[in-house]
Every structure is written in structure tokens, then in C-alpha cells.
Phi, psi and omega in degrees: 000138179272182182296310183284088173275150175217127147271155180228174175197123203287125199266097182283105191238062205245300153247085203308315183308318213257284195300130179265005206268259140025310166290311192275354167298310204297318197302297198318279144033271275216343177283296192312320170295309166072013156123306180358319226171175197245121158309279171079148192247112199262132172235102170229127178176191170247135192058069198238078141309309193281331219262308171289324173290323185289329205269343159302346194253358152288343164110002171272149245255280156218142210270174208208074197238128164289095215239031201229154184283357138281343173280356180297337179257168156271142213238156177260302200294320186288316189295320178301320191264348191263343192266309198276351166273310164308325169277009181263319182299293193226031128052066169289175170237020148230157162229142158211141186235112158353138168275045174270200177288314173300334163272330156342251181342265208312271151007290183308315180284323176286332183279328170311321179294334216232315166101067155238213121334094188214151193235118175278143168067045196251154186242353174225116195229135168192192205261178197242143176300354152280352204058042174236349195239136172277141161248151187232177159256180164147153220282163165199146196051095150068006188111327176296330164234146176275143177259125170255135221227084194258139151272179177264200187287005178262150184237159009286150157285132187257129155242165154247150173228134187316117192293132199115288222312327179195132188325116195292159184271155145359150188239135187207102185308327202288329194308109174260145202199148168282138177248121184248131182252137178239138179254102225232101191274120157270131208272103169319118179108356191313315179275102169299009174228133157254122181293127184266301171183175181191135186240136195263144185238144194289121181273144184284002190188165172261144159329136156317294179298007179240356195269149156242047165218110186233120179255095185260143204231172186206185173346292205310318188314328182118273183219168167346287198291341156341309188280296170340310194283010207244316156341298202270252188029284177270022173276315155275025175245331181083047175246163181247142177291136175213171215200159188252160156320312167325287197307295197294344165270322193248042167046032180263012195182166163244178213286358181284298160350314207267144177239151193085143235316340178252007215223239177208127179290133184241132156243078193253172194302293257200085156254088177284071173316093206235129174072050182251139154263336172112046181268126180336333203275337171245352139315300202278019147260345171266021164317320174247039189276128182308225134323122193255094160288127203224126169224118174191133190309335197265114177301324149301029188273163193264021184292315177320320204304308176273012151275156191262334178210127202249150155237138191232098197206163156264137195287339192265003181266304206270323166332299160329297179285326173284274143034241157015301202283338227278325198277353157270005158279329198276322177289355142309262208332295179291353174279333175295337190285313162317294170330314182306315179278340156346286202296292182323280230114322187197113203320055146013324183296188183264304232235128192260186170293320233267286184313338192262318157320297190290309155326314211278290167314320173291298157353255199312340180085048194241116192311173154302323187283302212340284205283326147329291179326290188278036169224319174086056204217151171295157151306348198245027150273268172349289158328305178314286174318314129338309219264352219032109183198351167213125178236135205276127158334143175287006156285335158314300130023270192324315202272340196271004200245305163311342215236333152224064182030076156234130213260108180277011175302324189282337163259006168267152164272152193300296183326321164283001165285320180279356186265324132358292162306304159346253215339310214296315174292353173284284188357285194281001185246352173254353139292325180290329186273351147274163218306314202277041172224112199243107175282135128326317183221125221256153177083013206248023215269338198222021158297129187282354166225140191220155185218107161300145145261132170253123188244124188258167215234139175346119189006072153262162195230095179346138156240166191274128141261097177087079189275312175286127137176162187281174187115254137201175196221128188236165210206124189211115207266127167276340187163142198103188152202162220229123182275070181250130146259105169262087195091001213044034136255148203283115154263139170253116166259132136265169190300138192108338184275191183216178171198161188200132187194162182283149191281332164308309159325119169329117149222165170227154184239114191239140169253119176287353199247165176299015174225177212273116166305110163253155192221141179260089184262130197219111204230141169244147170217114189326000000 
């Protein structure tokens, strides 16, 4: 090995916030090196101060930035020939690229172009025990084995590296470092490709590799609705799905999904595995994985062996019922969050009702309208409460409980069940006492069924009384005929028909026809 080494590593900073692939390629970098020799940064875009100040402050030695406002979009033919003219200029002995698609392609054409080496996918990369030849891993024929991978003597040695595989380094403001500008006359016409248009597409999840809760499935979950219980699992853990080869060949999930060697390394705090049996090829992604909970009917299976807590169920037995407890932990939790600000006045904890409420939605992935909709509550409530700036009757308890199927008898105190009750009786006595409301069933003030006549008045429009409350609703047109938007979507009744709906869902009630509109209403509220 000579004295000065130098490695580089291409800095892809395109979704520079949310990918992470490039700072952990740069950490490996900075292993290989040990002091040897200089890290460097390949930078080609437009406007990138921030972007080269970040990677110097990540630890690299100095950045080797390309600067033109043609280079902002990416060209595979312009990136190839401006990257393969700096290494013929300063003659690295490492190149290393994120395996993403993008480093993938880009990698693959330089190395051809220069006539070196290149090992794809490596999931290990070090020196050899003189420290002159690098040597890698990487998965090969389908995964089933690892390939140990030497280059020959020509440099660089190129590699791409797995996203997951190794931790990106420390961020250290104090950190100095060269920003070297190189200056690259582009030729008008240099690029045989032509940008057409580009849409930035939003991503819908955090990286697998980055989460830090995974709740992961195989063979065993069975079929589809298996794979399913593992969702909602992980919708309430605020976790990302993952998946063995078995699930992802028999389509219950997509290849974005798959852990292991062909697939993606994962390292979260809290990994809960179901139906796995433990094949080398998907253990050895989970190498930097916290806590392993392992579920599996087979006691031998070899999954135990690398779990911290094993169970031994069928997952499709067991799932359910851990389902159940989970959503009754958590809704302890937040009743207890409540209570606190209740009694204070003001949550005291480090973690409020309002802050905890808003996990619990981001967790489920759910907007501001969602969790309004399935509460029966505005969006600018919800913001409040969040926000604590508002603390919601105890009956919100109820509806947040419903809106995630949980049966709160066991976790309300009777005072709050008799305040509950309030509400059902306000309810029903500021219905008997307007005019277009007629009770059925009299003395029903503090009854989970109750039955109304409703009379809407000649192409009128229902005004509400107590519009919000859970539960569901029956609707049966005694005379007349009747116009319901549910939700937006328009029903037409005539007289003698029905309907049956949650009650909570948006509706409005209009009579279309030129005579007094009667309604048979019938509301249950848990």
C-alpha cells in the first residue's frame, strides 16, 4: 500500500434531506482509510455550498467539486466523462458509490470506461492482512451465498455499498477540511440526453434501513390476511414493514420490503420478526439490529438462536391477541396523559397529552382531516389539542378509542363514564326540545338507543342538533322524500326505504320533494 491513499466517494446529494447513503458510504471511507491517507468527496451539481460544507463536517478530507448549472440535473453520459477525466487527473486507489439506482448505473459505466473492477452490493468491505489488497462480500446466486471478492492490481478499486450497512459518521461543525474547485468547460451539446421534465415523487414511508422499529414477516404469517396483522402492528408501533424472500415471492408485500442479503440491512432499536425461520441470508442483515423478538411455531427454529426474547405460537394465533394488548397499552397511556392534565391543569411530563395524541397519528400515518373524520371532530380541534392549547372533554376519550377499536370500558373511571353519560343525556334533551324532533322513546336520556321523529319542513334542509356523536345511525323515511350526503356521496329515499350508517361520517339531511318530509331516526352510541 502506498503512503498517501486516497479514497473517494461519490456524494449523491439529490435527496440530500431524507437519503442517507453517501454520509454511510463516507463513514466506511474513513474506516479504510485509519489515518493512511485523504477521504474525498466527488461533488458534481449545481450550487452545492451546503452540500460540500455538510460532507466536510462528516469527515471527509476534501471535496472535489464540479460546479455548473449544467450538471444540476443528471445526465449518465455528461457525469461519466467529467468523473473519468478527474481520476485519469489524480489517480484514486479507491472509488466508492451508494448501491442505489443511481450509483448503481454511474459506477457500472466508469468502471467499464477506465477497464477496472467493480464489486456491487457489498455488504463488507477491509483490508486484506498485509493491507494492500481490499477485499468485500457481497450476496451472490440469489443470496444463498456470500461471494469473497479481491480486485486485480488495477486502480481504483470500485465498489458500490449497501444502504444499511454502516453507520454514517458524526456530524462536527468544528471540522476542517478543502473544498478544491475544479473547473470543467462544457462543450454546448456535450449530453446525448435530453431532460424532458422531472417530478420530485413524495415518499410515503421512512427507509427500512433507517427505521427505528421493524416489524417483519416470512413463510410462516401464512397468506395475505397474515401479512396484514403485521401492518397493523406495525401502524401502532409507529414501525416500517419488512419482509424474508418466501412473503415477497408470494406477493404479500414489495420488494421495497425485503430483508436480506439480496434485499436490505436493517439496524432499528426494536425488531419483531414472525414467521422467519432464520436463513443466513436474512440474519446477516440484522446484524446491527437492537432488541430481536422472534415468533415462531417451530422451537427449533434457528431464528431463536439470534433472538433476546423467543415465542413460540402461531403467529396467525398469536398476532391478534398481541394486536389487542398493544392497542390497550397505548390507550392507557394516553388516558393516563390526560388525566394528568386534567387534574395540573397542565401535562407536567416530558411527553404532554396534546404531543402524544400527535405521535399516535403520525404512527398511524394519519392527516389532520383523518383523525377529525374518525373522531367527528374539526381539524382546527384536533390542531388545538395537539398543540395543548386545548384540553378536550372527556368524552374525546371515547371517540379516539372507537376511531381505534378499542373497547374503553376497562379503562375509564366511573366518574368519567358518568361524564360521558352527561354528554349522551345533553344530548338527547336538546333534541326533544327542538321543534323538528319528537322522541320515541321517552326517559331514553341516558340509554345507548334512542329513536326520534324527524320532520324536515318543504325543500328544507335538516339543521343538526348535536351532530357529532359515535355510533351509528338509521334512517327510515316515514313521508316524503329525502336527499342525504354522506360523506359526500348523494342518497335518494323514498318513502318506505332505509339507511344505516356511522354516525360520525359527515351527512346532511334535505327534503326534495314539495311536502313536510317525516323520518324514523334511530341512533345507538356505545
Amino acid at each position: 500500500m502506498k503512503k498517501d491513499l486516497e479514497i473517494w466517494v461519490f456524494g449523491d446529494h439529490r435527496h440530500y434531506h431524507q437519503d442517507r447513503l453517501s454520509f454511510q458510504v463516507l463513514g466506511k471511507a474513513q474506516t479504510l482509510s485509519n489515518g493512511r491517507g485523504k477521504v474525498s468527496v466527488v461533488f458534481l451539481g449545481n450550487k452545492g455550498e451546503e452540500f460540500n460544507k455538510e460532507y466536510i463536517a462528516r469527515g471527509a478530507d476534501r471535496v472535489l467539486c464540479v460546479d455548473r448549472p449544467e450538471l444540476e440535473m443528471y445526465r449518465t453520459d455528461l457525469y461519466t466523462d467529467i468523473i473519468c477525466e478527474i481520476i485519469h487527473e489524480y489517480q484514486p486507489d479507491v472509488f466508492l458509490f451508494g448501491a442505489s439506482e443511481f450509483g448503481t448505473e454511474l459506477a457500472s459505466r466508469i468502471s467499464k470506461r477506465l477497464g477496472v473492477g467493480l464489486s456491487a452490493d457489498c455488504i463488507s468491505l477491509d483490508w486484506d492482512e498485509k493491507k494492500e489488497r481490499l477485499v468485500a462480500s457481497s450476496p451472490a446466486f440469489g443470496g444463498t451465498y456470500l461471494a469473497r471478492i479481491v480486485w486485480s492490481s488495477n486502480r481504483p478499486y470500485m465498489a458500490t455499498i449497501r444502504p444499511g450497512t454502516f453507520p454514517e459518521p458524526a456530524y462536527d461543525k468544528d471540522a476542517r477540511g478543502e473544498i478544491i474547485k475544479i473547473d470543467k468547460s462544457l462543450k454546448e451539446g456535450a449530453s446525448k440526453i435530453e431532460i424532458l421534465s422531472s417530478v420530485h415523487e413524495s415518499p410515503h414511508a421512512a427507509k427500512l434501513e433507517d427505521a427505528k422499529i421493524v416489524v417483519a414477516g416470512g413463510r410462516g404469517v401464512k397468506n395475505l390476511e397474515g401479512f396484514n396483522y403485521l401492518r397493523e402492528l406495525a401502524l401502532l408501533l409507529g414501525a416500517e414493514v419488512g419482509a424474508t424472500r418466501p412473503a415477497v415471492d408470494a406477493h404479500w408485500t414489495s420488494h421495497d420490503q425485503l430483508i436480506g442479503q439480496t434485499g436490505r440491512s436493517v439496524k432499528p432499536g426494536l425488531l419483531i420478526t414472525c414467521g422467519t425461520s432464520g436463513a443466513v441470508q436474512y440474519t446477516a442483515a440484522l446484524q446491527g439490529a437492537g432488541t430481536i423478538v422472534a415468533v415462531n411455531r417451530d422451537s427449533r427454529a434457528p431464528i431463536f438462536n439470534l433472538a433476546h426474547i423467543g415465542v413460540v405460537a402461531d403467529t396467525q394465533s398469536f398476532l391478534p391477541v398481541f394486536i389487542s394488548e398493544v392497542k390497550s397499552h397505548l390507550f392507557r397511556e394516553i388516558t393516563e396523559l390526560y388525566r394528568n392534565q386534567v387534574q395540573s391543569g397542565k401535562d407536567q411530563r416530558s411527553v404532554t397529552f396534546g404531543q402524544r395524541l400527535k405521535k399516535l397519528r403520525d404512527d398511524h400515518k394519519m392527516s389532520l382531516m383523518d383523525l377529525a373524520e374518525k373522531t367527528g371532530q374539526p381539524p382546527e380541534f384536533i390542531e388545538q389539542v395537539e398543540s395543548d392549547s386545548l384540553t378536550p372533554p372527556v368524552s374525546f376519550l371515547l371517540q379516539l378509542s372507537q376511531a381505534l377499536q378499542i373497547d374503553p370500558s376497562n379503562f375509564l373511571t366511573e366518574q368519567e363514564k358518568v361524564q360521558i353519560e352527561g354528554k349522551r343525556q345533553e344530548g338527547f334533551i336538546k333534541r326533544t326540545q327542538n321543534y323538528s324532533y319528537r322522541t320515541l322513546t321517552p326517559g331514553a336520556a341516558d340509554k345507548r338507543l334512542r329513536a326520534f321523529m324527524v320532520t324536515i319542513e318543504a325543500r328544507e334542509v335538516h339543521k343538526m342538533v348535536e351532530y357529532k356523536h359515535p355510533g351509528e345511525e338509521f334512517i327510515f323515511v316515514y313521508k316524503g322524500e329525502l336527499e342525504l350526503t354522506l360523506g359526500g356521496k348523494v342518497f335518494h329515499l323514498k318513502q318506505g326505504e332505509t339507511i344505516h350508517f356511522d354516525s360520525e361520517t359527515k351527512h346532511k339531511l334535505r327534503n326534495v320533494s314539495d311536502e313536510r318530509c317525516e323520518l324514523l331516526v334511530t341512533l345507538y352510541t356505545p
